[in-house]
C-alpha positions as CSV (number, residue, x, y, z in Angstrom):
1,X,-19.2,-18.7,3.1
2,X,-15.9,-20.0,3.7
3,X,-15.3,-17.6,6.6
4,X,-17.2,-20.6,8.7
5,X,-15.4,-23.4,7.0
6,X,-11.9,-22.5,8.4
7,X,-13.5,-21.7,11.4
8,X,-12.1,-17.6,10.7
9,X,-14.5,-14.4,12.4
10,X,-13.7,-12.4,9.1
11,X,-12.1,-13.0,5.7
12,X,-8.1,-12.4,6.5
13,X,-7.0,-11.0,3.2
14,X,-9.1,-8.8,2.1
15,X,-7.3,-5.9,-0.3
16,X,-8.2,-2.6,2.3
17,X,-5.0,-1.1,4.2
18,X,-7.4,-1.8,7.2
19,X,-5.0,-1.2,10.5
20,X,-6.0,-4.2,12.3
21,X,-4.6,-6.6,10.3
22,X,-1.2,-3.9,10.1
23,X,1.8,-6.7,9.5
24,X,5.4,-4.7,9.0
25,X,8.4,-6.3,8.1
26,X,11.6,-5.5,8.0
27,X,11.7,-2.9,5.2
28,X,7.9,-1.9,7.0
29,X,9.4,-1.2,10.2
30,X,12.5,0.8,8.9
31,X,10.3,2.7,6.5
32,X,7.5,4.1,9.3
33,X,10.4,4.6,11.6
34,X,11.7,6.8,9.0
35,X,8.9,8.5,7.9
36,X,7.2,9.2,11.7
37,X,10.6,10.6,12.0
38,X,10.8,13.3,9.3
39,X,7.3,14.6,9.8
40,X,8.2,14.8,13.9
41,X,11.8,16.5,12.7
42,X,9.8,19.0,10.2
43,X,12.5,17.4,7.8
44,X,10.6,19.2,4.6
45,X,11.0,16.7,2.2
46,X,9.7,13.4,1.8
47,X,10.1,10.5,-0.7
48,X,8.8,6.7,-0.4
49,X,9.1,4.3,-3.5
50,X,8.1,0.7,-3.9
51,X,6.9,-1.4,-6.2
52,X,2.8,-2.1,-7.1
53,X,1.0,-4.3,-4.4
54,X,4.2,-3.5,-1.8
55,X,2.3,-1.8,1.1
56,X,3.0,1.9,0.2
57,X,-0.7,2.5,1.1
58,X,-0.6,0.5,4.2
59,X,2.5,2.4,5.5
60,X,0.9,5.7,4.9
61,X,-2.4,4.7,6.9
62,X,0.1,3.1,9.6
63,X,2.3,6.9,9.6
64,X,-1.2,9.0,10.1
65,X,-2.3,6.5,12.8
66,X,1.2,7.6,15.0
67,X,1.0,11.4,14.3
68,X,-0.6,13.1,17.0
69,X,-3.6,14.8,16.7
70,X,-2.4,18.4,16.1
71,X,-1.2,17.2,12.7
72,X,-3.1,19.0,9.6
73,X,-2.6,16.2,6.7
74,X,-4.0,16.3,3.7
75,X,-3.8,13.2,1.2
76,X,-3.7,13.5,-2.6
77,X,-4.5,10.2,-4.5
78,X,-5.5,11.4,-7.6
79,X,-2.0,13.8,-9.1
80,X,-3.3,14.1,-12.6
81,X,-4.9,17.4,-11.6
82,X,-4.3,20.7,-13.1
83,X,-2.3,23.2,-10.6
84,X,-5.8,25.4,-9.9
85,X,-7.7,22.1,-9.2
86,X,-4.3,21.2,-7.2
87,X,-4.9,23.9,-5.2
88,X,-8.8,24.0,-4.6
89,X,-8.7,20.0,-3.4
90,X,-4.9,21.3,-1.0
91,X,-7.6,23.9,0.5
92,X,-10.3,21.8,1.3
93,X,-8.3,18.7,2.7
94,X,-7.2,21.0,4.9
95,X,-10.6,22.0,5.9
96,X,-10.0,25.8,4.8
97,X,-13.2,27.6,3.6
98,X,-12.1,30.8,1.6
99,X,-13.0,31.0,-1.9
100,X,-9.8,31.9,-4.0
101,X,-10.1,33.0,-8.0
102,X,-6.6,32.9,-8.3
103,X,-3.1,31.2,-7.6
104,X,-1.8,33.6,-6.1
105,X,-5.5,33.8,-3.8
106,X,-4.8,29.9,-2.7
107,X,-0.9,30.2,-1.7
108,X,-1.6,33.7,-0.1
109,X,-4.4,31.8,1.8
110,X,-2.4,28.8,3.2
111,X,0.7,30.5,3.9
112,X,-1.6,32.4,6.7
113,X,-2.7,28.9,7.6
114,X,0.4,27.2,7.5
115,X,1.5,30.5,9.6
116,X,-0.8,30.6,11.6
117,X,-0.6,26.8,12.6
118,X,3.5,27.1,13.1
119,X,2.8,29.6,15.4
120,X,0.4,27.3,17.7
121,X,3.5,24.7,17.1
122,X,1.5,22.1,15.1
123,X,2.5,20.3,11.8
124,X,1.4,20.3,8.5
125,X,1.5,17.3,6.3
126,X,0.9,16.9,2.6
127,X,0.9,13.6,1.0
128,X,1.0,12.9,-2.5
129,X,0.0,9.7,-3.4
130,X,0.8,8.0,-7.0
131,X,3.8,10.9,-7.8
132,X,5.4,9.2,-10.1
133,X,2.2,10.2,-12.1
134,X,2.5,13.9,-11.9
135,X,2.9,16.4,-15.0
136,X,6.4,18.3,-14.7
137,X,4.3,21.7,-13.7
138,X,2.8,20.0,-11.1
139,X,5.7,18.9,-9.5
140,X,7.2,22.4,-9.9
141,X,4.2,23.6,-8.2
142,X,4.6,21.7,-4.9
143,X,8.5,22.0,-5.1
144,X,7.6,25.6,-4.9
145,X,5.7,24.8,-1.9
146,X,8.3,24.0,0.3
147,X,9.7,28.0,-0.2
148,X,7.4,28.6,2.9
149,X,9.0,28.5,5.5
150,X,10.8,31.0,8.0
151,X,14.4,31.3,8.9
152,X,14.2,28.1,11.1
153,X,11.4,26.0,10.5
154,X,9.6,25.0,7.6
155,X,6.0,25.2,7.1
156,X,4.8,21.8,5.6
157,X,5.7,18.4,5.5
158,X,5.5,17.6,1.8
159,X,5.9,13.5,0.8
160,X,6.1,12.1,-2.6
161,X,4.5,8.6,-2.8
162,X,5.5,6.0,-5.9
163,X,6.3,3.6,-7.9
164,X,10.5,2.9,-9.0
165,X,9.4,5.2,-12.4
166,X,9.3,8.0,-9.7
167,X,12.9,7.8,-8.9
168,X,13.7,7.6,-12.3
169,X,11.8,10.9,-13.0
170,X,13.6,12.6,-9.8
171,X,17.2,12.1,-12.1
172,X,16.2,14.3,-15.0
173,X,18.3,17.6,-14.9
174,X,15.7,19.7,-14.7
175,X,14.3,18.4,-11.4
176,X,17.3,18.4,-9.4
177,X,16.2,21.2,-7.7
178,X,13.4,19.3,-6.0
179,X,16.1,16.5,-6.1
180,X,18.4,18.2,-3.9
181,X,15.1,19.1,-1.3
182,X,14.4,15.1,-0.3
183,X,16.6,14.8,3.1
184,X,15.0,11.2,3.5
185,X,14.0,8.7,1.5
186,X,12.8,4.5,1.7
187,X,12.3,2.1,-0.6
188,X,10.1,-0.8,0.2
189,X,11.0,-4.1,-1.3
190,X,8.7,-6.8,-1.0
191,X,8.4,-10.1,1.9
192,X,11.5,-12.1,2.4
193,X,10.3,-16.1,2.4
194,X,10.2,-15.9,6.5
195,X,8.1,-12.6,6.5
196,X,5.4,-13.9,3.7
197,X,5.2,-16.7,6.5
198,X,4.7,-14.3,9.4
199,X,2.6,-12.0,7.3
200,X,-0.3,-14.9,6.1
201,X,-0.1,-16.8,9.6
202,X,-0.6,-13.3,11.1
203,X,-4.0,-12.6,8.9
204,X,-5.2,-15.8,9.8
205,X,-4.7,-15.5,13.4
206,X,-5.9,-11.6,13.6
207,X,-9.0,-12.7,11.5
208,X,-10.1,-15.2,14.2
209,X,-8.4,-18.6,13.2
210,X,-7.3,-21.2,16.0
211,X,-6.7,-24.1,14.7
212,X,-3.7,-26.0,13.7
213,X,-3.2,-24.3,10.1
214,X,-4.5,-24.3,7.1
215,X,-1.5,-23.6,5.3
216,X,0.7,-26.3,5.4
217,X,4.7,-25.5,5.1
218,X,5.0,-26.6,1.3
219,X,2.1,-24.2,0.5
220,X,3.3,-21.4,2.5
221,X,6.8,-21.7,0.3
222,X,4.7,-21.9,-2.7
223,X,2.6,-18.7,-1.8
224,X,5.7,-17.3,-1.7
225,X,7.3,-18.3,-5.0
226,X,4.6,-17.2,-7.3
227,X,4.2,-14.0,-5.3
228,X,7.7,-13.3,-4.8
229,X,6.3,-11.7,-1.4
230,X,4.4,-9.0,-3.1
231,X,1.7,-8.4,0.1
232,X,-1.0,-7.6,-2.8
233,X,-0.2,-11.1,-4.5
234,X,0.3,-13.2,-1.3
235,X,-3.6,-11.7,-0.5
236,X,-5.0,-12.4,-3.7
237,X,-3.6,-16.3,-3.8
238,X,-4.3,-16.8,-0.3
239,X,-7.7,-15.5,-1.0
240,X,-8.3,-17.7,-3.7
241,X,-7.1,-21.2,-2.1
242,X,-9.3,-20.4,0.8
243,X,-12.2,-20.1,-1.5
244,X,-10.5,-23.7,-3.7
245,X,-10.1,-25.2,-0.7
246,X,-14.0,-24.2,0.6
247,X,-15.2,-25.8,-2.9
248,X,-13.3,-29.1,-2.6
249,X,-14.3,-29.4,1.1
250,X,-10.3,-29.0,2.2
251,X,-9.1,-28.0,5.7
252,X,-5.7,-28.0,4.7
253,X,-4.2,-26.4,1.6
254,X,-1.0,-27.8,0.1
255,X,1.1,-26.3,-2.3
256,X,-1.0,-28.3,-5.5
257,X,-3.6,-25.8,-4.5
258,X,-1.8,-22.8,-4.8
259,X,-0.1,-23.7,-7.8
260,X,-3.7,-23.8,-9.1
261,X,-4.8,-20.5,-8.5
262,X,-2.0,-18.9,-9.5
263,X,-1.7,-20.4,-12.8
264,X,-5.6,-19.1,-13.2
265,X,-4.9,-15.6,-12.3
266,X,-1.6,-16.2,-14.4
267,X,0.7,-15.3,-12.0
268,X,3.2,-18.7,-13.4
269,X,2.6,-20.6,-16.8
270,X,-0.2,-22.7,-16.9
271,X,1.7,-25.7,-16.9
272,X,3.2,-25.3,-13.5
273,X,-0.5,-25.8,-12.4
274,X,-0.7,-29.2,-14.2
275,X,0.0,-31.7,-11.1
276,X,-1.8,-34.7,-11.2
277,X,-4.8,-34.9,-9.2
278,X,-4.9,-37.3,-6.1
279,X,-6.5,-40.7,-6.8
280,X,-10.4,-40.0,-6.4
281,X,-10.5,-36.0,-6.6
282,X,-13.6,-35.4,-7.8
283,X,-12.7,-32.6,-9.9
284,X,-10.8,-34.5,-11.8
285,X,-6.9,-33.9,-13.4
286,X,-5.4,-30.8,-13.0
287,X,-4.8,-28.1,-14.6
288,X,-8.6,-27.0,-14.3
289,X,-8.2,-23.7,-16.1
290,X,-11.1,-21.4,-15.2
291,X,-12.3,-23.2,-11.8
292,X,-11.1,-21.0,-9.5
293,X,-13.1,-18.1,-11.1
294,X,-16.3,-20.2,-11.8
295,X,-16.0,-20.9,-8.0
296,X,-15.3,-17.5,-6.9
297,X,-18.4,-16.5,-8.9
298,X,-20.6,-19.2,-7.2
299,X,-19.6,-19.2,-4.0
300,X,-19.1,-16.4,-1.9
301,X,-16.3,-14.9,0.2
């Protein structure tokens, strides 16, 4: 394990959104502000883009953890559902126990929730996770959604949660109805060099580590070149130096090392991982193409 190697309580980059290890930047901090804001505001609404591996999922688990505790949320992950199914999973997020035949059953039924909740002053949140993956009836459907409201309040919080191809979709002309409905929107854009610093030196330190780093300066600008500060990629290369490192018997990771591993998960051309080794490495000259994955399936992490 290399978890006793570095001296580290648990591995720090695992791929879960768990809160404790919660690291916003910049663009982090400005999103959650914005998005705790428009579910507070009852804003209607909702739209948060950013590319794969950003922390879209992280920033959602961060915005339920503020909400209080008389919010009703319900998370879709999975859009590419048929409007019926849409409907049947909506109800029992929600924790409603009716059984609806119908379309019209289901909106009749949450309307009287969504009423009924409104009137006890508590919110309503529906997330919908992946949206640049839903069918153009789908998206109708829950753009019809936000017709329930009264003359002053509406009666859920509806975010759309994607990838860039989402805000392409929004353009076409015949969505600019639901176009016109998003009063706030954030784009996350990935770690700045000084962030994807903060953001691994954080892990370390949150998973247990006290000594006088791992990572020296060189490496942490490398981690940051071939990740182009991608939180997903700087976990994955992190990961995998750790787990080099473990197998060459290495405290400290320079940037030879992650150059390495990301030329074996082919995150830069091979040939940027072809630096000499030092006199007497064991392991002989580098590029080793493959070692990081024989050692990640022989040792654990």
């Amino acid at each position: 394990m290399y978890l006793e190697h570095y001296g580290l309580a648990r591995s720090p980059f695992e791929m879960t959104p768990d809160p404790s290890f919660l690291y916003l930047g910049e663009t982090h901090r400005e999103g959650l502000a914005t998005l705790v804001y428009g579910v507070r505001a009852r804003k209607g609404f909702l739209l948060l883009t950013g590319e794969v591996g950003t922390g879209k999922t992280t920033l959602l688990h961060a915005l339920l953890s503020q909400l209080d505790a008389s919010t009703a949320s319900a998370f879709i992950f999975n859009p590419r559902l048929e409007p019926l199914d849409f409907f049947r999973l909506l109800l029992d997020e929600y924790g409603i126990e009716h059984e609806c035949k119908t379309k019209a059953d289901y909106l009749m039924t949450l309307n009287r929730f969504l009423i009924e909740r409104l009137e006890r002053d508590q919110p309503t949140l529906l997330i919908v996770d992946e949206a640049q993956n839903l069918s153009p009836e789908l998206l109708e459907e829950i753009r019809l959604l936000s017709n329930l409201e009264t003359p002053t309040s509406k009666l859920i919080q509806i975010m759309l949660v994607g990838q860039p191809e989402l805000k392409a979709m929004l353009q076409r002309p015949d969505l600019r109805q639901l176009r016109q409905r998003i009063v706030l929107r954030h784009h996350l854009r990935p770690f700045d060099a000084a962030e994807c610093e903060a953001y691994v030196q954080e892990r370390l330190r949150l998973a247990g580590y006290t000594g006088k780093g791992i990572f020296k300066k060189g490496a942490l600008d490398e981690v940051f070149r071939v990740t182009g500060g991608v939180p997903r990629l700087v976990n994955v290369v992190c990961d995998g130096a750790l787990l080099l490192g473990f197998g060459r018997d290495r405290d400290v990771l320079d940037r030879n090392e992650i150059r390495e591993v990301a030329a074996d998960l082919d995150l830069v051309p091979s040939d940027e991982g072809a630096q000499a080794a030092p006199t007497g490495d064991p392991l002989g000259p580098r590029p080793r193409r493959g070692l990081f994955r024989r050692l990640r399936g022989r040792v654990g992490s």
